[in-house]
N, C-alpha and C positions, 0 to 999 in steps of 0.2 A: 618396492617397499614391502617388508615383509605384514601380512595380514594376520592379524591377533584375533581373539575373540575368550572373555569368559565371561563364565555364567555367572550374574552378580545379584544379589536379594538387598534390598536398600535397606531390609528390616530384621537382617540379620543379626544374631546373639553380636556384639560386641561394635555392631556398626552402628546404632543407634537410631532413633525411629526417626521416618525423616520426615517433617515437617512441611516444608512447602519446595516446592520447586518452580520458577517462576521467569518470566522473561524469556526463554528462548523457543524454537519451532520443531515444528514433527512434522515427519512426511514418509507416505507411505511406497514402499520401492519393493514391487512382488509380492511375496509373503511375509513379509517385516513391518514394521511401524519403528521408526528412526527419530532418535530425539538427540536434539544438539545444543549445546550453548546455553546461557543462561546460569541461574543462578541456585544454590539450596541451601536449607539449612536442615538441621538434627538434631536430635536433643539426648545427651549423654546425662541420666539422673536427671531428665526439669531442666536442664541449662543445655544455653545454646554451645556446641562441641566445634567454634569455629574463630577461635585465639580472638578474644577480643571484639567480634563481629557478628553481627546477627545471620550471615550468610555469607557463603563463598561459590569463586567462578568454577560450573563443571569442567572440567580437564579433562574429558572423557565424553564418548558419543556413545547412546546406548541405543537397544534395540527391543522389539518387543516382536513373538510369534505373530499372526493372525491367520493361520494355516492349521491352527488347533485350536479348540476353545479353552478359556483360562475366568478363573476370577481374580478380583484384586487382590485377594488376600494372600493366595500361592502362587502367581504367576513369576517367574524367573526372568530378571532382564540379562540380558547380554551386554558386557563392558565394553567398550572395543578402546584400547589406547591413542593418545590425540598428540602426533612432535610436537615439540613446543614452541615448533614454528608455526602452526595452525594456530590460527588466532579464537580465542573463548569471549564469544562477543553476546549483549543482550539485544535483544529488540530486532533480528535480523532476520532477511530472508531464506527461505529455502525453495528453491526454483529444481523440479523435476526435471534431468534430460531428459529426449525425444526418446532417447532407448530403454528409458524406464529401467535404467539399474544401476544411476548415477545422480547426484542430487548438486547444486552450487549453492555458494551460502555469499550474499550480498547483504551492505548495509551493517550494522548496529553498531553497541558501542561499550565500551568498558565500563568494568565493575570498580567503585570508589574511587573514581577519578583519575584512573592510571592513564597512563601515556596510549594514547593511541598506536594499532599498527601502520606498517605501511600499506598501501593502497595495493592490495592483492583481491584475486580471485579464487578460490577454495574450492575445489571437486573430492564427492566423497565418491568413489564406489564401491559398491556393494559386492560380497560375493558368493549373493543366492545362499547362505547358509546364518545370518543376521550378522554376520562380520565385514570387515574392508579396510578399505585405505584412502589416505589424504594422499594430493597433489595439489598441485597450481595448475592452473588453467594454461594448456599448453599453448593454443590457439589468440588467446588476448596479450598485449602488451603494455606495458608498465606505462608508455606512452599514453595510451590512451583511455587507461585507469585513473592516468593522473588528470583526465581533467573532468574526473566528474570528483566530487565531494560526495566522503562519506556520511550518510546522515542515522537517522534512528526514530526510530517508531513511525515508518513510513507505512503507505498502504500499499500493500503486496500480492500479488496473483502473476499467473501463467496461462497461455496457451498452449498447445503442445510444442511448439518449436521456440515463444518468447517470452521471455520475465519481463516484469511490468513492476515497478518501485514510483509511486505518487511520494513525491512531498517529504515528509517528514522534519524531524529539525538538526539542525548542528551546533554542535559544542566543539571545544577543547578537547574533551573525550571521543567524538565520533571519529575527528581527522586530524592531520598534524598540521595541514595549509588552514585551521584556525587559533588564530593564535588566543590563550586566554585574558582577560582582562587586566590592564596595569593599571590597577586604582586599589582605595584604600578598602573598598569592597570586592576584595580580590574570589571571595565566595561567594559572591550574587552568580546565580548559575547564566551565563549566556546563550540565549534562544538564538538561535538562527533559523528563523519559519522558510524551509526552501520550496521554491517554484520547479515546474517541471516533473515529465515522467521519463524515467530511465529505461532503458530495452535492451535489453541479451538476446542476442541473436545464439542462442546458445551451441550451434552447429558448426559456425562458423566465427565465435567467439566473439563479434559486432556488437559494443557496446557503443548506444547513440542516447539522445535526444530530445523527446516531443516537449509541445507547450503544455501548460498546465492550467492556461488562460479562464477556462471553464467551470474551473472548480472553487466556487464557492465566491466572495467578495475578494479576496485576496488572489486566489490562485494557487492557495496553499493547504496541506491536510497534515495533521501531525492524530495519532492513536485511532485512525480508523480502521477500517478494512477493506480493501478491493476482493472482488472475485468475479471470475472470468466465468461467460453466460455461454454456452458452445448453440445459442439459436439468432437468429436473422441471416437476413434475405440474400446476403452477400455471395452466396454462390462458392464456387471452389477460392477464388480469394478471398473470402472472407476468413478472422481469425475471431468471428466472434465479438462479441461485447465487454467491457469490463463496468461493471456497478460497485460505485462509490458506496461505502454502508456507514453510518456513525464518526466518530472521531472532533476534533478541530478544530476549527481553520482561524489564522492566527495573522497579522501583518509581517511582513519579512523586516526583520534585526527589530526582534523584541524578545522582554525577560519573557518566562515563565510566567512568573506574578502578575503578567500585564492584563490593566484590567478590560483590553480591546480581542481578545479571546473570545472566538463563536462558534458556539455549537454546530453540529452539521444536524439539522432537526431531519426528520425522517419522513416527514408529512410531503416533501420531495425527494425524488432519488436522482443522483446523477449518475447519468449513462452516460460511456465513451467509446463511439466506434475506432477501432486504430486502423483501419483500413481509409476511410477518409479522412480520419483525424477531426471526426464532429463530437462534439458536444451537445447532450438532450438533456431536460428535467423534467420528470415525469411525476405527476402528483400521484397518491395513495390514497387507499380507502381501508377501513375494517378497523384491527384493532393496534391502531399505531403506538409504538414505541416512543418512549419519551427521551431526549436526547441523551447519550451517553459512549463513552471510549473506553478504548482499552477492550473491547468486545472479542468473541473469534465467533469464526462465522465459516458453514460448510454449506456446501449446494448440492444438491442430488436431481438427476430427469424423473421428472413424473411417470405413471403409465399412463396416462392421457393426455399424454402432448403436453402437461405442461414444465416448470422448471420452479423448485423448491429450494432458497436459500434460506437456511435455520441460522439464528442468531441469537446466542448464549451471554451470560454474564455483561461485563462491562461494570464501568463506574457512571452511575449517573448524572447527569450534571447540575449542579443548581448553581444561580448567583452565589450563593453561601459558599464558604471558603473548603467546607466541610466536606470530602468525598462521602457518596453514598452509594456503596455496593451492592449488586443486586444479583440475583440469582436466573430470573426470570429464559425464559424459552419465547421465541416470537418465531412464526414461520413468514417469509416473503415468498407468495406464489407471483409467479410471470406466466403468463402475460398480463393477467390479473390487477397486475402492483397494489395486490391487497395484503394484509396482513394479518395475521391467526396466531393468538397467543395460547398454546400449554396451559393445559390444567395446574391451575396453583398449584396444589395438593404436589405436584411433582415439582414444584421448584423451591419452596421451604427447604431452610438448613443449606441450601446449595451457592448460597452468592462466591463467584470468582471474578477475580478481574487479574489482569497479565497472565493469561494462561492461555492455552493452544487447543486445537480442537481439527481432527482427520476423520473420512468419512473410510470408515472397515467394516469390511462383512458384508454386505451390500445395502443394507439397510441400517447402521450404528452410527453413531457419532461414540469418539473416544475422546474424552477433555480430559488432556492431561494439565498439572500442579494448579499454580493461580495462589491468589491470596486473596483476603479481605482488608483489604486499604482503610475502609469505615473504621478500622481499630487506631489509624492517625500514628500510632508509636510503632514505628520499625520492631523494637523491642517487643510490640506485643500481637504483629501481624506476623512476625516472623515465627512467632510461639504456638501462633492458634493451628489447630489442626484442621487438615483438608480433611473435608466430607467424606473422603472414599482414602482407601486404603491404597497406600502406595500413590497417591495422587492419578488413579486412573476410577474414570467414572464414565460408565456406558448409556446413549440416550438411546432408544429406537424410535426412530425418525416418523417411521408409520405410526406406532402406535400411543407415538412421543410421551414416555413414561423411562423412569430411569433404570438401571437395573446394578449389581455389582457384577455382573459377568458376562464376557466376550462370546458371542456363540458362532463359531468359525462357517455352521451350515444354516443361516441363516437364510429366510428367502427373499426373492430380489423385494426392492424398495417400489410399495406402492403408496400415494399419495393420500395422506392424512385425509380420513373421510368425512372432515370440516371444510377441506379445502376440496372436496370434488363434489359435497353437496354445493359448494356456492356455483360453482361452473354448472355441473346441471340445471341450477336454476333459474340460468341466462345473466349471470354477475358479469359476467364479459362485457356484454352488450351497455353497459352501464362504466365504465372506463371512458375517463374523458380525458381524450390523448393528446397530449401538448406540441407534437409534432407529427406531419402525416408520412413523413417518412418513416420515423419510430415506430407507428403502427405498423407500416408494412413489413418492417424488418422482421416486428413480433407475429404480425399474424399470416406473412406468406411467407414463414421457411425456407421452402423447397424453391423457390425462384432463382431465375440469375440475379445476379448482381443488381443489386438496388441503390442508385445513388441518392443524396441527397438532393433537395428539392433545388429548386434555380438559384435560394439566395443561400447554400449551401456550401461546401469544401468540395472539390474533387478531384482525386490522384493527379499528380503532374502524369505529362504524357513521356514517355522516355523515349520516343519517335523523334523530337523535336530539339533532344539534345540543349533544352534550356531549361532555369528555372527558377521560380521565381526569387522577382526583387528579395533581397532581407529586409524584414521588418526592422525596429525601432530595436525591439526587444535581442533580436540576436546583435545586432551591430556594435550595441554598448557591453555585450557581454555574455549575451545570451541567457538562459534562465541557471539560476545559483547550483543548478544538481548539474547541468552540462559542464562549465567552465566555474572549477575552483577558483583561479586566480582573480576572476574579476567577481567575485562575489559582493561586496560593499557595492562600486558603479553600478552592477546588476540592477541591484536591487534598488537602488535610489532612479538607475533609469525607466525601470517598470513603474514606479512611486509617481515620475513625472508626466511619462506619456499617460498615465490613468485622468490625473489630473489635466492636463492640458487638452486630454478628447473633452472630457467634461466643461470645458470653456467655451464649445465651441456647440450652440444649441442645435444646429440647421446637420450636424454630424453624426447619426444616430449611434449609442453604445453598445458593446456586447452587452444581451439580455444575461440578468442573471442567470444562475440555474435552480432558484428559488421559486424561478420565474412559471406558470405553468403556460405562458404562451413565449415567443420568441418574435421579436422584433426584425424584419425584413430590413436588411443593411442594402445601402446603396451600393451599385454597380461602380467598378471603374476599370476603365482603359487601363492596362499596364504598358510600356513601350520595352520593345527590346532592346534598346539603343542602352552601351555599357554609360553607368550614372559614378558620378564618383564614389568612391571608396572611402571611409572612414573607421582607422582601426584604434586597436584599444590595448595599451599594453599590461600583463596580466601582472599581478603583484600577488604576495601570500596577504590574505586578510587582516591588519590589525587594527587597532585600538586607539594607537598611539595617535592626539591630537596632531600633531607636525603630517602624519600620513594624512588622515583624516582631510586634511586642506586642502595637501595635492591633490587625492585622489578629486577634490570637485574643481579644483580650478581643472584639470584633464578634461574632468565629466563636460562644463561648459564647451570648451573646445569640443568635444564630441559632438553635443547637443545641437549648436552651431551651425555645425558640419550637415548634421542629418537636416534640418529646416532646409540648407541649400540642396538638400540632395530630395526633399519631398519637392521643393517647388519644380525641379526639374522634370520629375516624375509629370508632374501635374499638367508639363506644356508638351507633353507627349504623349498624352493617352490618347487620342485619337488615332495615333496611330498602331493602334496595336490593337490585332485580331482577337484576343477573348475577356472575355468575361468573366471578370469576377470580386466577392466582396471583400472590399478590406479587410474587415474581422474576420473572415475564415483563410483569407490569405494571412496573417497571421498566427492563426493555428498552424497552418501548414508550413510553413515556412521552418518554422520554431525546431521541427523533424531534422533538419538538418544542421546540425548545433554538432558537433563533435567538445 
């Protein structure tokens, strides 16, 4: 494919000033800053220049220097053209290859309700001069694209070698295996709150899996932010930490409007090792943030050991129906799990919410477009003008102040001297850690490999050639992002085993992750001895009452099934050499979900 590139000004004589640009991601690949997808609008004479609409889908991925300094006002993006096989999606990933000169774009979902693509993979790469090219992911297959569901406004991060997609929800628009509603509210929007975190193995094109059991009451995240933490104890296996930030959490097959919608408050954080597949909640101190989505959020290493996540804008949450958009800066230091808000003075005039935010220069945050929701009328959010010119708005992280200009020789990123007054003053020491593994991961780095405590997860052994039984949760379907087709049973079988451990007092629950302590799950014997088998056959999701029936007379049968395949379990643990808890054998387990 041949690689294009020109030099494009959004605020050029006769192209109109552009107003907001909003919904899609930026990711930094060399000496570029790359933005994709999503949405803008312009205004030709005071009126919006987009036939009848207050914005339209980018058709084009642009680029920006960061190998020279620029301000907003003159800096020159680069156009690059997009076949119109490449799909123009909002809300979606962009996951860095390992060779850093190639970017994949997973997840989102189309602009006014148009027909979803097919279930593809998208690589862009770059070619070191802010230009490239689109392909398909040569290494994955359509096979097994098809059985995860596309969703949109999921929580998103990488390590160097894996993408990471929490949650998010599904409509009509995200994928085609959901089908829209047949009723006389054919415009009531269809939530689908999904379970599960998604992984790209992105070298070897391995898309799988994990449970999402952990996250929050539901097990679901829809408008928050993941970002991957590159410290704990884990040793050369380890891939790092990934921390849940803001957004969510929502019951799986609910509207939008619904009034059982909860905030993901910040007063805990949740941590998830993917190496053992645990789940932590670790309480906060300082000057916490008050719930809110729609966030972006960048992380920088300290020079004193420690790890700096900055978290901008967002919508804030109230019972009120009313968005309230905010501008505000919060720092998250680790190991600390304290928090340090920005000088006002530097966040007035600034509120963004849907907008993007890459760490440049060494010491910058870039927050590209966004809008202010608070305005309620599309009509007059789409009109208002972004704070910075061009929608590019520079913070420096150290001296957290904002600026209108990129400074390419900036020096490296030292830790805001709010946040290294409190560590000198022994703030550390005063962290009341909810797990004692947690701590070790945070506070002994450089160690081997640190497991989870005894009533923990830990790796199958791949010496033994077995593994574990399937929980409840895979058998009826697995979690709604692995397996499209059984998305309805999914979710109604997650719905019942909640309920059904709940029935049973002498059984202890997954501690929340609200939780600041973790409840100690019983032991159990597994047997090796093969138990029966109970499958589930996969349908496209619909609506339609007559499905609706089957799908649970199936599900009873299913249901059924697994009771006779637990009590089996039950008269054979003795015989079986390890140890371990239910609940985190269902974490683990969940990883193998194709």
């Amino acid at each position: 494919m041949q690689r294009v590139r020109q030099t494009y000004l959004p605020k050029e004589p006769g192209d109109g000033a552009t107003n907001a640009h909003v919904i899609f991601e930026a990711i930094v690949l060399g000496d570029y800053l790359y933005i994709d997808g999503g949405e803008v609008s312009h205004l030709d004479n005071g009126k919006n220049s987009t036939d009848k609409r207050a914005s339209h889908a980018l058709n084009h991925t642009l680029s920006l220097p960061l190998n020279i300094s620029w301000n907003n006002q003159t800096v020159a993006f680069n156009k690059i053209p997009k076949p119109p096989s490449v799909p123009s999606l909002n809300c979606q990933a962009a996951w860095r290859d390992p060779s850093g000169t190639a970017f994949y774009i997973w997840g989102g979902i189309t602009s006014y309700r148009t027909q979803p693509p097919p279930s593809e993979l998208w690589k862009f790469t770059a070619d070191g001069y802010g230009g490239g090219s689109w392909n398909k992911h040569e290494k994955i297959s359509s096979v097994s694209l098809g059985k995860h569901v596309r969703t949109s406004r999921g929580a998103w991060t990488q390590s160097k070698d894996v993408g990471y997609w929490l949650g998010g929800y599904g409509t009509a628009n995200t994928d085609t295996s959901i089908l829209p509603p047949q009723s006389s509210d054919g415009d009531k929007n269809i939530f689908l709150a999904v379970l599960g975190i998604t992984l790209l193995k992105m070298a070897s094109g391995e898309l799988t899996n994990s449970s999402s059991v952990g996250m929050g009451p539901f097990g679901t995240l829809w408008g928050g932010s993941a970002h991957h933490v590159p410290l704990g104890g884990g040793g050369e296996q380890s891939d790092g930490l990934l921390v849940f930030l803001g957004g969510v959490t929502a019951p799986v097959l609910s509207y939008l409007e619904s009034p059982d919608h909860r905030p993901v408050e910040f007063t805990n954080i949740t941590v998830y090792d993917p190496l053992y597949k645990k789940w932590y909640s670790q309480q906060t101190t300082g000057a916490i943030p008050t719930p809110r989505y729609q966030i972006c959020v960048v992380g920088v290493k300290g020079d004193n050991g420690t790890y700096e996540i900055f978290i901008y804008g967002g919508i804030s949450w109230s019972s009120a129906k009313t968005p309230k958009t905010v501008g505000e800066v919060y720092v998250l230091s680790l190991p600390g799990f304290v928090f340090f808000k920005a000088p006002v003075e530097q966040t007035l005039g600034k509120k963004r919410d849907d907008h993007t935010c890459v760490v440049a220069g060494k010491r910058q945050m870039i927050t590209i477009g966004g809008y202010d929701e608070s305005l309620r009328s599309p009509d007059r959010y789409w009109r208002d003008p972004d704070p910075w010119s061009n929608g590019l708005g520079v913070f420096d992280l150290t001296e957290m102040r904002w600026s209108n200009e990129y400074n390419a020789a900036a020096e490296g990123y030292k830790s805001p001297a709010v946040v290294k007054t409190w560590y000198s003053e022994g703030g550390l020491e005063s962290v009341a850690w909810s797990d004692n593994t947690l701590k070790r991961m945070f506070l002994e780095p450089q160690s081997t490999t640190i497991p989870p405590d005894q009533e923990s997860s830990t790796p199958s052994d791949p010496s033994t050639g077995t593994s574990p039984s399937p929980s409840l949760e895979i058998v009826v379907g697995a979690v709604l992002g692995g397996v499209g087709g059984g998305t309805l049973l999914a979710a109604a079988a997650f719905l019942f085993y909640r309920h059904h451990r709940k029935r049973k007092p002498k059984q202890p629950r997954l501690s929340s992750p609200t939780e600041t302590t973790r409840t100690k799950l019983y032991t159990n014997r597994w047997s090796k001895a093969p138990l029966k088998s109970c499958h589930l056959a996969q349908a496209p999701l619909s609506f339609q009452p007559t499905t609706i029936i089957a799908s649970w007379v199936q599900l009873m049968g299913i249901l059924s099934c697994l009771m006779v395949t637990r009590n089996a379990r039950a008269s054979n643990r003795v015989n079986s050499r390890q140890d371990k808890s239910m609940g985190d054998l269902f974490l683990r387990t969940n990883s193998h979900t194709r």
